[in-house]
N, CA, C and O atoms as a DFTB+ gen file, in Angstrom:
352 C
 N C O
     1  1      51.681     -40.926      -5.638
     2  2      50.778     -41.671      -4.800
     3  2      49.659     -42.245      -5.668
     4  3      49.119     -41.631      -6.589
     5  1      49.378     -43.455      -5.287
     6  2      48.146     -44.085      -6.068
     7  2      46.715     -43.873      -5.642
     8  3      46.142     -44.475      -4.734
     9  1      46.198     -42.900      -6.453
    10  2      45.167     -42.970      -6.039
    11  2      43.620     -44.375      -6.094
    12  3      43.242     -44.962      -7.108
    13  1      43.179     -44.500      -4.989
    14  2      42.474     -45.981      -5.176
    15  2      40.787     -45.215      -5.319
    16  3      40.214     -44.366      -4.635
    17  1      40.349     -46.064      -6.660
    18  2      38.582     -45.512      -6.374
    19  2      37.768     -47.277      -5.709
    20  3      38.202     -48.421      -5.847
    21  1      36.521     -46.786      -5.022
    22  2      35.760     -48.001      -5.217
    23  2      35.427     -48.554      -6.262
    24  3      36.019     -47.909      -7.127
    25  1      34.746     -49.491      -6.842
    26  2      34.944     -50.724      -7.784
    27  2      33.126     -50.931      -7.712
    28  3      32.332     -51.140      -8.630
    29  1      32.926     -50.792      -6.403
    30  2      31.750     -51.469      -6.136
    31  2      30.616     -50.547      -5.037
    32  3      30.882     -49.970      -3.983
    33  1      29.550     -50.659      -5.621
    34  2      28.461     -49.718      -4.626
    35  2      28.656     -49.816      -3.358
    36  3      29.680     -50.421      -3.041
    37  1      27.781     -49.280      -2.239
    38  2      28.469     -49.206      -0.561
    39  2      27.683     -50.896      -0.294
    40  3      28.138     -51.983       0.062
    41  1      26.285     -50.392      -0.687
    42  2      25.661     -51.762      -0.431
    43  2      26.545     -53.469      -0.807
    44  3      26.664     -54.502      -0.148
    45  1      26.983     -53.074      -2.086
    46  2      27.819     -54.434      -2.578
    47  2      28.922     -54.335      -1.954
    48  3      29.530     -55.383      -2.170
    49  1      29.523     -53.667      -1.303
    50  2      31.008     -53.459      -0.103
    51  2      30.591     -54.259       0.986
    52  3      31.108     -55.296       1.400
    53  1      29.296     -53.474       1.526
    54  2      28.632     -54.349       3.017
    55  2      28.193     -55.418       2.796
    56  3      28.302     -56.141       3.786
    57  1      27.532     -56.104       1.588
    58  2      27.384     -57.616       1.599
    59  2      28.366     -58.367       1.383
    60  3      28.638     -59.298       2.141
    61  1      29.096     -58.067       0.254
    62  2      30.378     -58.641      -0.028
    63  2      31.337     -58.855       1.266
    64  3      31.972     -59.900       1.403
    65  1      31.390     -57.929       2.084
    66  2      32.501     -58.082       3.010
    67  2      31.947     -58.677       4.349
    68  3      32.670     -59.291       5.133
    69  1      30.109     -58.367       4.630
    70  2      29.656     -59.564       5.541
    71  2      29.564     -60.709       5.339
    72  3      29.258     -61.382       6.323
    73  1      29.777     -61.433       4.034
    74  2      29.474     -62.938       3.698
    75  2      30.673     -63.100       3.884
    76  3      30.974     -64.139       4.471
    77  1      31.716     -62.231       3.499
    78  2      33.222     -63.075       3.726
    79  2      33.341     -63.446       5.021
    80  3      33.716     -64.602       5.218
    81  1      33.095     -62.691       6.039
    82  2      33.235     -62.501       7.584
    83  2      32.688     -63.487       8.119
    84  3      33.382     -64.220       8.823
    85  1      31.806     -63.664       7.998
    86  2      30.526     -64.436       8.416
    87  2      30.893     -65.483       7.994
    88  3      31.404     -65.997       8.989
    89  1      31.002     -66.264       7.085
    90  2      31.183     -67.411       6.283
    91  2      33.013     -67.814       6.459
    92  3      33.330     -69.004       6.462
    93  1      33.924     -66.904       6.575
    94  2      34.974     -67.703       6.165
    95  2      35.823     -67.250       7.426
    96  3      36.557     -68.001       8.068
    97  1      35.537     -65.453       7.766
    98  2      36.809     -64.997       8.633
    99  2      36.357     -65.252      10.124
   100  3      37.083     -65.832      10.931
   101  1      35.364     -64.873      10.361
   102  2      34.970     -64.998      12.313
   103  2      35.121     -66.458      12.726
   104  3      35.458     -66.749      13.874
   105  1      34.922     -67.192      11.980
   106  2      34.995     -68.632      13.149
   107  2      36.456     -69.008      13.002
   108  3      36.897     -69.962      13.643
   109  1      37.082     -68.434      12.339
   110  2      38.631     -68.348      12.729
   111  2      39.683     -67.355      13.646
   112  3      40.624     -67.663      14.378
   113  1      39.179     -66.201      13.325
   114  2      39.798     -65.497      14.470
   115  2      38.917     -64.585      15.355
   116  3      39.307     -63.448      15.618
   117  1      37.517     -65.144      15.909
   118  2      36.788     -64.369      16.732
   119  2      37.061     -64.277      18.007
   120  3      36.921     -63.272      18.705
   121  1      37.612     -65.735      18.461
   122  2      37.752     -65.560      20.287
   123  2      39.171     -65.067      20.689
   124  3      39.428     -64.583      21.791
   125  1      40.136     -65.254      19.601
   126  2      41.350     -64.685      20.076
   127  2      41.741     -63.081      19.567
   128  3      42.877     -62.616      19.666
   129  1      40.453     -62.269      18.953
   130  2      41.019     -61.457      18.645
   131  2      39.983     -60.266      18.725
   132  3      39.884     -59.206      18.106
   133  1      39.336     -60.793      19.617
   134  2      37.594     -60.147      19.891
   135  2      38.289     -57.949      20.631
   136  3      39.219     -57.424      21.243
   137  1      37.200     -57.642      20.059
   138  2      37.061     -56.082      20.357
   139  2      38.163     -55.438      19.281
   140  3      38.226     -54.212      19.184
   141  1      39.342     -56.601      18.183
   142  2      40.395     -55.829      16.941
   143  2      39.499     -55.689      15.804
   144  3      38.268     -55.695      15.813
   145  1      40.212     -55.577      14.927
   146  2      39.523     -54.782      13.392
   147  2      40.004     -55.651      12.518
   148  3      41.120     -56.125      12.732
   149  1      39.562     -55.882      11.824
   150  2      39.616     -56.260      10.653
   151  2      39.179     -55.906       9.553
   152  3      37.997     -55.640       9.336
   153  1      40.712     -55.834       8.169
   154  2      40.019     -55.428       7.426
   155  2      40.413     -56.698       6.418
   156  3      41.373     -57.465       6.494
   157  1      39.149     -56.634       5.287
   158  2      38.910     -57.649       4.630
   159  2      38.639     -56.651       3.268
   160  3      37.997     -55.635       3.000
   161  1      39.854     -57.929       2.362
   162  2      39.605     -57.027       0.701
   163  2      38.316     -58.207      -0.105
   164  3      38.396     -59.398      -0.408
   165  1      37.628     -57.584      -0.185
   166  2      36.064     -58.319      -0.743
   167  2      36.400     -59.063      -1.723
   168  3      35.787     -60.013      -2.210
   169  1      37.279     -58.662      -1.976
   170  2      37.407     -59.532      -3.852
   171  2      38.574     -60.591      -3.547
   172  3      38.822     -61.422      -4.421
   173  1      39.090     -60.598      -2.699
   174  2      40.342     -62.173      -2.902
   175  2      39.958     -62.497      -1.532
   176  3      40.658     -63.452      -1.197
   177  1      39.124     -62.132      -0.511
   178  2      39.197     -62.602       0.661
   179  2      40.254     -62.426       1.722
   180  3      40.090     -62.402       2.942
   181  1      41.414     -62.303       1.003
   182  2      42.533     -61.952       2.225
   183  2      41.795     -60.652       3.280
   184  3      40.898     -59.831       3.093
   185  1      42.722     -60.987       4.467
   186  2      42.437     -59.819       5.821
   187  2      43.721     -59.835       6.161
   188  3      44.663     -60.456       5.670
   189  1      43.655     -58.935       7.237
   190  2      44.368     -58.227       7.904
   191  2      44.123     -57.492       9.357
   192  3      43.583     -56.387       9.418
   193  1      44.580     -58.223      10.545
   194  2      43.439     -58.132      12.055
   195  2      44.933     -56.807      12.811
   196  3      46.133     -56.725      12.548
   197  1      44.053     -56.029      13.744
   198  2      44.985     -55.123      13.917
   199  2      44.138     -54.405      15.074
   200  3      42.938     -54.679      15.085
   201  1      44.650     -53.457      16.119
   202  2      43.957     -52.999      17.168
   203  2      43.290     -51.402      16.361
   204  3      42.513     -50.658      16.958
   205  1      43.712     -51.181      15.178
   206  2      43.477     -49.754      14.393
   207  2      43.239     -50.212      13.254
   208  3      43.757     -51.198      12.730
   209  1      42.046     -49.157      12.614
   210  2      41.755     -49.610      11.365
   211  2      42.834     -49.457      10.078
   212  3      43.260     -50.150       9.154
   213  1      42.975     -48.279      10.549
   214  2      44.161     -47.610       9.695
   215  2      45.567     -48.673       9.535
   216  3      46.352     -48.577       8.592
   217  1      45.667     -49.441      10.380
   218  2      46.900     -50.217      10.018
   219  2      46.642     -51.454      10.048
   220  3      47.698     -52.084      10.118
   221  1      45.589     -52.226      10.025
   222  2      45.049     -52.836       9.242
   223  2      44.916     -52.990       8.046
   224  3      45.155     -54.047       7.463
   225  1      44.505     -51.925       7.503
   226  2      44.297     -51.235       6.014
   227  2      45.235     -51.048       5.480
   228  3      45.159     -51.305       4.279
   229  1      46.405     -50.602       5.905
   230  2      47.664     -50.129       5.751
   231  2      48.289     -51.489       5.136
   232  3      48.689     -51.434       3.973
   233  1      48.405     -52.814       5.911
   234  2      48.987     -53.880       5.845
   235  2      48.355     -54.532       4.431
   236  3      49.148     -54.954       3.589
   237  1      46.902     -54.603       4.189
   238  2      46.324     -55.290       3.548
   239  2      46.605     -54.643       2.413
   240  3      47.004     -55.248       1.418
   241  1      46.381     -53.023       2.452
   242  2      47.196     -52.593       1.191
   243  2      48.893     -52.905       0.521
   244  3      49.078     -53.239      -0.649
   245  1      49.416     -52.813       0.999
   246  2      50.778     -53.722       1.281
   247  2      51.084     -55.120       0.329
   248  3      51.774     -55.429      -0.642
   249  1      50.133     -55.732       1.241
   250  2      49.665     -57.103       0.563
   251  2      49.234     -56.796      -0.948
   252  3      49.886     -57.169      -1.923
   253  1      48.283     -56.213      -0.993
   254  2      47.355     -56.046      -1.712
   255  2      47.006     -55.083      -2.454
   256  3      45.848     -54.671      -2.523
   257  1      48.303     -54.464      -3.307
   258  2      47.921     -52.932      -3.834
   259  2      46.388     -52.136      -4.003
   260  3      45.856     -51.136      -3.521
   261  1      45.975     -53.356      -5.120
   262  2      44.492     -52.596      -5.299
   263  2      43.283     -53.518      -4.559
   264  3      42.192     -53.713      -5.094
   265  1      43.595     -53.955      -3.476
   266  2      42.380     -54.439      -2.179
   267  2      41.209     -53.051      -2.413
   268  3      41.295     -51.848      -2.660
   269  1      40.006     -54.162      -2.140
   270  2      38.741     -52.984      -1.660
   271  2      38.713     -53.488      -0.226
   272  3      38.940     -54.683      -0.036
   273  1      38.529     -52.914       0.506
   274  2      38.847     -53.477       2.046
   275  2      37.551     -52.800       2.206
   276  3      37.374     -51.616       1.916
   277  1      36.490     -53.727       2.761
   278  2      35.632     -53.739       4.248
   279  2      36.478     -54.003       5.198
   280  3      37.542     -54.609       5.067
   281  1      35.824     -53.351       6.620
   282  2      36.518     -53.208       7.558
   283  2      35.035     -53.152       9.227
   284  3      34.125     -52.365       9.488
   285  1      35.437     -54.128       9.754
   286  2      34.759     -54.542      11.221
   287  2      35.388     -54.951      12.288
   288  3      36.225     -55.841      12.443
   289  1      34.817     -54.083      13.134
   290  2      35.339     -54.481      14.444
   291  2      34.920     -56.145      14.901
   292  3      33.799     -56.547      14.591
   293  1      35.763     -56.959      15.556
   294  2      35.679     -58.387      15.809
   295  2      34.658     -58.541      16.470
   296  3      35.069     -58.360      17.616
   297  1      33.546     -58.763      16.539
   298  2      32.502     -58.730      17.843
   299  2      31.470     -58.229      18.406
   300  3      30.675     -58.359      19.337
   301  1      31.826     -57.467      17.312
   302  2      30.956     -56.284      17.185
   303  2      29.878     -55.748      15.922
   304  3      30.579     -55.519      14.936
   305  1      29.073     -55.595      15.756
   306  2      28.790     -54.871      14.383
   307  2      28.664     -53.968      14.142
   308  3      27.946     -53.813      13.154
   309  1      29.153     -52.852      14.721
   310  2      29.782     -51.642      14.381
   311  2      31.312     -51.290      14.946
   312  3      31.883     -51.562      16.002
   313  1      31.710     -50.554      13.746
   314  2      33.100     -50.241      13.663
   315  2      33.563     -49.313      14.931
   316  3      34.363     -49.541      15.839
   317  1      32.621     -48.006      14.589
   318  2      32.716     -47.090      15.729
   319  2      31.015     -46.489      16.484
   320  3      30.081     -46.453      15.682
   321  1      30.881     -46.296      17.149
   322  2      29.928     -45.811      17.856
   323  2      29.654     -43.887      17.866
   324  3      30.501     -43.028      18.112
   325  1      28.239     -43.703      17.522
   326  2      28.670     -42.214      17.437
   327  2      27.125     -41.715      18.493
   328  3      26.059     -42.310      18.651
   329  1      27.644     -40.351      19.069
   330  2      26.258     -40.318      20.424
   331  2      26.740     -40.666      22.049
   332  3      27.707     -41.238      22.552
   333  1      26.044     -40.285      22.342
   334  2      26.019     -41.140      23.978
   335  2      25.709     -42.509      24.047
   336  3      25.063     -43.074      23.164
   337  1      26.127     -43.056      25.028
   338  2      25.111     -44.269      25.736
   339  2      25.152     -44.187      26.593
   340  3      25.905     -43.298      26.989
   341  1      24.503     -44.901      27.513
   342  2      24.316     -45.018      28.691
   343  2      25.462     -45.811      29.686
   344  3      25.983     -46.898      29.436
   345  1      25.643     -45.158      30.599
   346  2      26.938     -45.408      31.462
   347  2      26.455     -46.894      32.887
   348  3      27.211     -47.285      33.777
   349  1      25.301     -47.288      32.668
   350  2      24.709     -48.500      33.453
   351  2      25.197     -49.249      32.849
   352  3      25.030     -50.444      33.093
């Protein structure tokens, strides 16, 4: 099994992979694919949209042996939610 390390600090993961998003991936697949995941390898730009992160990731690795994949929910700016909220 290959083991994969990061390449790049968390901070340079989260900018790197919000400018891609922001700039190249959401105004292409935001309205048809709103509340999926996406994961995005920071360094070639390719993605990979999927209802799970994990196979998302899965695919892009695939693609993409050594991808650094950021990964966001479509619509959202957070991936997962942790806590209560409010049920109103």
């Amino acid at each position: 099994m290959n083991v994969r390390q990061p390449r790049y600090s968390k901070e340079e993961f989260a900018r790197r992979g919000n400018v891609l998003y922001e700039a190249h991936i959401r105004p292409r697949i935001e309205m048809v694919n709103w509340g999926k995941v996406v994961a995005i390898d920071i360094e070639t730009g390719a993605f990979e949209v999927d209802d799970t992160p994990i196979v998302a990731t899965n695919r892009l690795y695939e693609r993409y042996p050594n991808a650094q994949p950021w990964v966001i929910r479509i619509g959202d700016r957070f991936l997962y939610r942790f806590g209560s909220r409010s049920l109103k």
